[in-house]
Backbone as a printed PyTorch tensor [residue, N CA C, xyz], in Angstrom:
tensor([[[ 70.5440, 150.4880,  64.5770],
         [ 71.9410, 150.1610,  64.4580],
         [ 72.0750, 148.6660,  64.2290]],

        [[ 72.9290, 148.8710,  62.9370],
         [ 73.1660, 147.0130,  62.9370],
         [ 74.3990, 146.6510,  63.4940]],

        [[ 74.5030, 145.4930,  63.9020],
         [ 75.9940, 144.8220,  64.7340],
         [ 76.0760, 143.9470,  63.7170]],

        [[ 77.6530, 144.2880,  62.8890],
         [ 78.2610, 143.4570,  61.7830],
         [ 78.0680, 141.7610,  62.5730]],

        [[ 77.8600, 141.0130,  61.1310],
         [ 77.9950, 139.7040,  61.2900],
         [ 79.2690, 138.5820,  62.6440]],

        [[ 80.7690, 139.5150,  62.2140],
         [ 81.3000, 138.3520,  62.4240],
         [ 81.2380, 138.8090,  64.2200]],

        [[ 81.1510, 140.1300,  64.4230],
         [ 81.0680, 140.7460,  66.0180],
         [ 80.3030, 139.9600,  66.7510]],

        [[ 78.8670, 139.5160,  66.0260],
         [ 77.8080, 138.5310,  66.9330],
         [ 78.5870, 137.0820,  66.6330]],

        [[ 79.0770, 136.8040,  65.7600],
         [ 79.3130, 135.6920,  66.1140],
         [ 80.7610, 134.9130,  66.8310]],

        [[ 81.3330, 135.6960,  66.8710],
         [ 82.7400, 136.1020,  67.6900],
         [ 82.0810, 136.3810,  69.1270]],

        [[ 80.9090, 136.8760,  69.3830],
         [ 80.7090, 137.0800,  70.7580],
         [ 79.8480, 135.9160,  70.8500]],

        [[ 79.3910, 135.1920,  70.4160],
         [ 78.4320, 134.1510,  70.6010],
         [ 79.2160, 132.9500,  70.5580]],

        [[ 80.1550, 133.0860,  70.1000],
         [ 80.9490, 131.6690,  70.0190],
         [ 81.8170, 131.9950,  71.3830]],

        [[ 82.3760, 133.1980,  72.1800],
         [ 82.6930, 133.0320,  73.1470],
         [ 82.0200, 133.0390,  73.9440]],

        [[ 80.5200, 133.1090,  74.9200],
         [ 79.1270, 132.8370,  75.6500],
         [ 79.5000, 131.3980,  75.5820]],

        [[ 79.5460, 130.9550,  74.2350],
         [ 79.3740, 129.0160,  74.6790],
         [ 80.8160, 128.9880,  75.2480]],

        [[ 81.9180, 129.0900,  74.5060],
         [ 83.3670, 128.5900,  75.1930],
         [ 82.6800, 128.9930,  76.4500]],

        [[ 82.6600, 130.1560,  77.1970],
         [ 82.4790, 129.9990,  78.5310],
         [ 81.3880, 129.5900,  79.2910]],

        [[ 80.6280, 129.1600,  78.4780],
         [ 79.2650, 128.1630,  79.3990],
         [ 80.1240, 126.9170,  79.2810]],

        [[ 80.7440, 126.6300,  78.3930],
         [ 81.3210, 125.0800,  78.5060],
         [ 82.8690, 124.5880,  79.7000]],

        [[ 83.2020, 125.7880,  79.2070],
         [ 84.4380, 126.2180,  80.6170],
         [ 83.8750, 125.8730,  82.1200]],

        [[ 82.7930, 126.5380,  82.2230],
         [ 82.1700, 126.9150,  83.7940],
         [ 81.3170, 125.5270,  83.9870]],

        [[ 80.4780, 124.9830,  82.8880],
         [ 80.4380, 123.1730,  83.2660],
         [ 81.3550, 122.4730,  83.2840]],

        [[ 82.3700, 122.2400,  82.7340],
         [ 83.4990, 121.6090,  82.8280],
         [ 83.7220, 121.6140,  84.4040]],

        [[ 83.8460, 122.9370,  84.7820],
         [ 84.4130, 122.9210,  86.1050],
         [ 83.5400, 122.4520,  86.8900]],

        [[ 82.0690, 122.3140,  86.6930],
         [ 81.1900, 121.8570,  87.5890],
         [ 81.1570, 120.0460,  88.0020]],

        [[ 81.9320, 119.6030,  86.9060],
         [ 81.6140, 118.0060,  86.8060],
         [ 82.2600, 117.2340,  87.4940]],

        [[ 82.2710, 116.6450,  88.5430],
         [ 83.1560, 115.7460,  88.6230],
         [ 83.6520, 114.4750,  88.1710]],

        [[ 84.8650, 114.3770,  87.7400],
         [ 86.0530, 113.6260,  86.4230],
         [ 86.3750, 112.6280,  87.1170]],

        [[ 86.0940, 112.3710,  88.6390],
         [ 86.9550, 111.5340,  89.2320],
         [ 86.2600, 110.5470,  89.9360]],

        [[ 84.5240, 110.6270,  89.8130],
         [ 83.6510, 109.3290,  90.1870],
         [ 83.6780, 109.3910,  91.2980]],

        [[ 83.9040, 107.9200,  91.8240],
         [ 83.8670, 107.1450,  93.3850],
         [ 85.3900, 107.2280,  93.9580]],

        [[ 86.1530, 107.8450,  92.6950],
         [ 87.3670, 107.0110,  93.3440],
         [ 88.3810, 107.9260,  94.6980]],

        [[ 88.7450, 107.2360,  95.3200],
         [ 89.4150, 107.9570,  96.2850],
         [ 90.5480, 108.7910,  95.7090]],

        [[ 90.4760, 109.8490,  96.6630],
         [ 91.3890, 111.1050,  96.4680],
         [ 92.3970, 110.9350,  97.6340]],

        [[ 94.1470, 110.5390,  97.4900],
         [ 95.3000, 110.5820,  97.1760],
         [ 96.1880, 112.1840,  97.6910]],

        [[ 95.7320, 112.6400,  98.9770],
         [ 96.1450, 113.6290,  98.7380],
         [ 97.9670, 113.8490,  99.2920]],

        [[ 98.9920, 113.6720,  98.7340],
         [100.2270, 113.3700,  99.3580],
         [101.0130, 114.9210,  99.3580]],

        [[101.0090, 115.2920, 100.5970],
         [101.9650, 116.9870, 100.3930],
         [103.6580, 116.1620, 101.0590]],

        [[103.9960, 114.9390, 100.8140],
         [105.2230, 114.5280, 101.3910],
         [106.3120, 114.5730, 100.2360]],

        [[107.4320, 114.5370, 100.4160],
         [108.2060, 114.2430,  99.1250],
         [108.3910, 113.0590,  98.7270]],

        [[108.0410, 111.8820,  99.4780],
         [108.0750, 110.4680,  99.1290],
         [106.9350, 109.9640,  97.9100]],

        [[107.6400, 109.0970,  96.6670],
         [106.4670, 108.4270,  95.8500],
         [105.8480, 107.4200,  96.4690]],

        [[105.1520, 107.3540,  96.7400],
         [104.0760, 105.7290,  97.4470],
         [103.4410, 105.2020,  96.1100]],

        [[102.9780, 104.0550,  96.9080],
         [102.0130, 102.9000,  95.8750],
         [100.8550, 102.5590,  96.6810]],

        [[ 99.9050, 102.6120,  95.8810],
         [ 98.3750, 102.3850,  96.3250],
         [ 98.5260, 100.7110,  96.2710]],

        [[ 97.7330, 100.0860,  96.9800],
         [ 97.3070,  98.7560,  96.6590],
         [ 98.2600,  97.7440,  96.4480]],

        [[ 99.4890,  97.7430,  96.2300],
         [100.3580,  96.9730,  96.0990],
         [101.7840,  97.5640,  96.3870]],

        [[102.8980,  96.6840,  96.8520],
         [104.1990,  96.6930,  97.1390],
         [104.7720,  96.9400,  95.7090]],

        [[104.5220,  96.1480,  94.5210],
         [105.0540,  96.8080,  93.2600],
         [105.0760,  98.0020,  93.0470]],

        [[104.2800,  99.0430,  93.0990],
         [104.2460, 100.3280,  92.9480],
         [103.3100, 100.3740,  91.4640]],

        [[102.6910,  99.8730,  91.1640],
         [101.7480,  99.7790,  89.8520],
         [100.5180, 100.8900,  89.6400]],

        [[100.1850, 101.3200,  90.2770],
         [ 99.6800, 102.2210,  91.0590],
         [100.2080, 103.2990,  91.9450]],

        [[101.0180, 104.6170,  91.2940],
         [101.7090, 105.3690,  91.7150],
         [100.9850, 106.2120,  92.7740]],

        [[101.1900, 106.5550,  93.1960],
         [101.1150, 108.2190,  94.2140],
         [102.1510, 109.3410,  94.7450]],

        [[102.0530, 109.8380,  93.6920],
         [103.1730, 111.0570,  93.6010],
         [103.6490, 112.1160,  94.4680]],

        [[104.3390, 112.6760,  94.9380],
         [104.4950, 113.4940,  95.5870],
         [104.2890, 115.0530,  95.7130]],

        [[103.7500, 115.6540,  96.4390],
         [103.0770, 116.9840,  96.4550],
         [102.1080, 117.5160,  95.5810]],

        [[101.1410, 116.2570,  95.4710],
         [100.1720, 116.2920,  94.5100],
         [ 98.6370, 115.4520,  94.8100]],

        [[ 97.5600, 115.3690,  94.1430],
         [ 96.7280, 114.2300,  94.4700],
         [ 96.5550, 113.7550,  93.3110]],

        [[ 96.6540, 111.7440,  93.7800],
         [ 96.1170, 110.7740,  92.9720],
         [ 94.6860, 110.6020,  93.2910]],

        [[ 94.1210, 110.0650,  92.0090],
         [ 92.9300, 109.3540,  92.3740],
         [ 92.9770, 107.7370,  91.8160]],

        [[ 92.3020, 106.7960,  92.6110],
         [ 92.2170, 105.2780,  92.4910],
         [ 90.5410, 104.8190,  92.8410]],

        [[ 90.4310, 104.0870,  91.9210],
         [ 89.2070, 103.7360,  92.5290],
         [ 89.3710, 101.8860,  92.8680]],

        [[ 88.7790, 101.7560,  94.1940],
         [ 89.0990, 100.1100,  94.7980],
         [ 88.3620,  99.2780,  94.1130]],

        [[ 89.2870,  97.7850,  93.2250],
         [ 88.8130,  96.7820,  92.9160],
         [ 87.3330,  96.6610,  93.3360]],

        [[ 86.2840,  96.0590,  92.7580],
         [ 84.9980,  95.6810,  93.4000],
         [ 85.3620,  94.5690,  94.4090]],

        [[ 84.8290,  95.2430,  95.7970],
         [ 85.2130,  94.7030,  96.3700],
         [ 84.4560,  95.2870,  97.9270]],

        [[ 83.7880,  94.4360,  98.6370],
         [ 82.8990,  95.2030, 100.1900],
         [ 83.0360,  94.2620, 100.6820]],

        [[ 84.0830,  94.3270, 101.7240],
         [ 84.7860,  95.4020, 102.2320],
         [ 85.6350,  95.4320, 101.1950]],

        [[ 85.9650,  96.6930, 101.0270],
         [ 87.4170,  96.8560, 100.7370],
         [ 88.6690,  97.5490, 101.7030]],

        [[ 89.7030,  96.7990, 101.0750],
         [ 90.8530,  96.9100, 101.7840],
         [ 91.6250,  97.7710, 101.3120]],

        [[ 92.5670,  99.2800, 101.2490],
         [ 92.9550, 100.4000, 100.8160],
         [ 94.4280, 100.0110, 101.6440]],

        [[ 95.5980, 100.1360, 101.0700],
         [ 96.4890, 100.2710, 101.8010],
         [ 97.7180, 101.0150, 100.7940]],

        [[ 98.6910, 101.5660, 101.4000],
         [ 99.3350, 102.2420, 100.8650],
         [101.0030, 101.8130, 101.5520]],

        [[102.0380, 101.5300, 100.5760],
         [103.2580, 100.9690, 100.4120],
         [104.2190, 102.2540, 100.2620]],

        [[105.5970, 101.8630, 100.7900],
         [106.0250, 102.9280, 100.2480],
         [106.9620, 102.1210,  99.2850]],

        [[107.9640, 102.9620,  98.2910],
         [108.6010, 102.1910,  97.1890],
         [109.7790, 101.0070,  97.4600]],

        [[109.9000, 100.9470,  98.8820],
         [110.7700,  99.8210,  99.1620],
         [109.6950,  98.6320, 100.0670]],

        [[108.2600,  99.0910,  99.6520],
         [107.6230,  97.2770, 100.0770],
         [106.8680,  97.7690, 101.8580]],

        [[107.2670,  98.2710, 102.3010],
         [106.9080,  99.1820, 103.5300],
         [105.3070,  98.9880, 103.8580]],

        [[104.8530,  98.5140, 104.5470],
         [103.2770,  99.1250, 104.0420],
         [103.0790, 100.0650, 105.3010]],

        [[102.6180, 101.4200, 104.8320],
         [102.0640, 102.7410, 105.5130],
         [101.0510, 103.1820, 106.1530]],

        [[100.0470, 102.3770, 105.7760],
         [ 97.9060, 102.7470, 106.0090],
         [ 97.7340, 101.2610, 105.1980]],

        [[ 96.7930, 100.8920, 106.3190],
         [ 95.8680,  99.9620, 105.0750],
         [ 94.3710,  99.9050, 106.4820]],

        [[ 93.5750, 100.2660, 105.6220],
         [ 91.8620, 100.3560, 106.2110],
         [ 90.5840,  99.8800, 105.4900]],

        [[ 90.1330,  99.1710, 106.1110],
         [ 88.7150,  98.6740, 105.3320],
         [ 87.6530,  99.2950, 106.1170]],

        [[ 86.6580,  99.3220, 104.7530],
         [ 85.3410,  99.9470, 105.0200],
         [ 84.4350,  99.2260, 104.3080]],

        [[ 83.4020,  99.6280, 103.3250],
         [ 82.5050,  99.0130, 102.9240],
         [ 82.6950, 100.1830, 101.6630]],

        [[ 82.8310,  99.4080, 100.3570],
         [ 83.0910, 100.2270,  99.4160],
         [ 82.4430, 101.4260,  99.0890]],

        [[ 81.3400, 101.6300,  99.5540],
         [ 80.4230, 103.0550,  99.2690],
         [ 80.9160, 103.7880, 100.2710]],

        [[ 82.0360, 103.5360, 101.3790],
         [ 82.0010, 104.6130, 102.2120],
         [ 83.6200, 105.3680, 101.4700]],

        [[ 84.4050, 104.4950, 100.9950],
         [ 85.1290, 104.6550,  99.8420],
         [ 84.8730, 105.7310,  98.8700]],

        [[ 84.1430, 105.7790,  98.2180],
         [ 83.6720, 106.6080,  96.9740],
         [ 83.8350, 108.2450,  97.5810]],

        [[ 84.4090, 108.7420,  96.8490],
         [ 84.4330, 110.1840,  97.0080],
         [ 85.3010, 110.5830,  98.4040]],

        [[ 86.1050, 109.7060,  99.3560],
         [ 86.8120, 109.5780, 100.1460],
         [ 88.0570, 110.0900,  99.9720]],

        [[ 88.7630, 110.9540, 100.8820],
         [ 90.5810, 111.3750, 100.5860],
         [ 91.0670, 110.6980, 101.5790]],

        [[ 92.5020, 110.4990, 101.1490],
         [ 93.4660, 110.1500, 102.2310],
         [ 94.6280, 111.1070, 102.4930]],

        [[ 94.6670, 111.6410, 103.1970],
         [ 96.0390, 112.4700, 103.3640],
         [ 97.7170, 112.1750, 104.3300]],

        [[ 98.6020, 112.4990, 103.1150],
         [ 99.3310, 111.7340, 103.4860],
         [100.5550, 113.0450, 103.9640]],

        [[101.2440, 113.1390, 105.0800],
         [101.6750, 113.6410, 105.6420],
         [102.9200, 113.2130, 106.0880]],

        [[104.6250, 113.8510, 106.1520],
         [105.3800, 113.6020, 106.5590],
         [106.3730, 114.0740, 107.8410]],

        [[106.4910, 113.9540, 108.8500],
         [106.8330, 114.6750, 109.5380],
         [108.0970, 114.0750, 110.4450]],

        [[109.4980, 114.5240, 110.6870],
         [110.6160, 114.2340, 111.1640],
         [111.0340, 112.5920, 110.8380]],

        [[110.8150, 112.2060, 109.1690],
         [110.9140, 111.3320, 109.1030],
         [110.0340, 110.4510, 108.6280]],

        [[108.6370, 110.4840, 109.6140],
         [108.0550, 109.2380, 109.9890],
         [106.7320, 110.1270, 108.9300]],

        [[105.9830, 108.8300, 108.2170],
         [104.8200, 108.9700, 107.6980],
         [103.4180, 108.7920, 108.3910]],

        [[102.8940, 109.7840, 108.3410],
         [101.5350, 109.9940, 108.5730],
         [100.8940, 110.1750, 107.8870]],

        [[ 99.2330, 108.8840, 107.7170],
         [ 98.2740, 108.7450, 107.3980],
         [ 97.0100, 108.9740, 107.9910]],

        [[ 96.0110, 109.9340, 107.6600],
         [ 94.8290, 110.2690, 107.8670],
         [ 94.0370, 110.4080, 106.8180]],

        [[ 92.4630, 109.9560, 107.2160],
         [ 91.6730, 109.5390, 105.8500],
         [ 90.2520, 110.5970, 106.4090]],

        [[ 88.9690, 110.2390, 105.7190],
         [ 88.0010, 111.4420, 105.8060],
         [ 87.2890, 109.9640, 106.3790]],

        [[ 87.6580, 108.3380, 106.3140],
         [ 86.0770, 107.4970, 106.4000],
         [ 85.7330, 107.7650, 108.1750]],

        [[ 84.4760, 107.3130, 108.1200],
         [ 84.2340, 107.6510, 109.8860],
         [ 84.7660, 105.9080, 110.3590]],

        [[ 85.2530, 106.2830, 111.4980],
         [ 85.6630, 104.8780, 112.1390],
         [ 84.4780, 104.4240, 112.8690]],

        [[ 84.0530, 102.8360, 112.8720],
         [ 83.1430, 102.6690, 113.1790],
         [ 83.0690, 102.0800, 114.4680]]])
C-alpha cells in the first residue's frame, strides 16, 4: 500500500509543528529576571516612583535588576508610595518571584529569596 504524497507530508509537517510547540514550552523566555506576580487590582512600578517599569494588575511581570550585587528591588505604587524594597546578592535574584497581595486595603509583599 502506498500513502499518497501530500498525506505524508501534511503529517510530517504537523510531527515538527508539534515538536516545536512542546520545545517552545520547554524554554524558558524570561532568563534571570524576577517574576512580578500581582493578583491585586492596583498598577505598581518596579524600581522607580515614575512608574517606567510597569506591574500590572492580576497578572505577572518580569524585570530583570540593573547589574548590580547587591541589588536593591523595590516596588512603588503609582502615587510615589514605596511598598517592598529588599536586597540580596544578584544571583539570588535570578529566577526569583515576588508576590503581591492585597488585602482590606493594605498591600502585601512576599518574595521566594531566603532571608539571611
Amino acid at each position: 500500500m502506498v500513502i499518497p504524497r501530500p498525506i505524508v507530508f501534511v503529517a510530517t509537517a504537523g510531527l515538527i509543528a508539534l515538536a516545536a510547540w512542546i520545545l517552545i514550552g520547554l524554554i524558558d523566555f524570561h532568563g534571570d529576571a524576577i517574576e512580578f506576580r500581582n493578583t491585586s487590582d492596583l498598577r505598581l512600578c518596579y524600581a522607580r516612583p515614575s512608574c517606567s517599569a510597569e506591574i500590572n494588575p492580576h497578572t505577572s511581570s518580569y524585570w530583570v535588576p540593573d547589574s548590580c550585587d547587591p541589588c536593591l528591588v523595590e516596588i512603588y505604587t503609582e502615587d510615589g508610595r514605596r511598598v517592598y524594597a529588599k536586597v540580596a546578592p544578584f544571583n539570588e535574584w535570578a529566577d526569583a518571584y515576588v508576590l503581591i497581595n492585597e488585602r482590606d486595603g493594605e498591600i502585601i509583599v512576599t518574595d521566594s529569596i531566603q532571608s539571611n
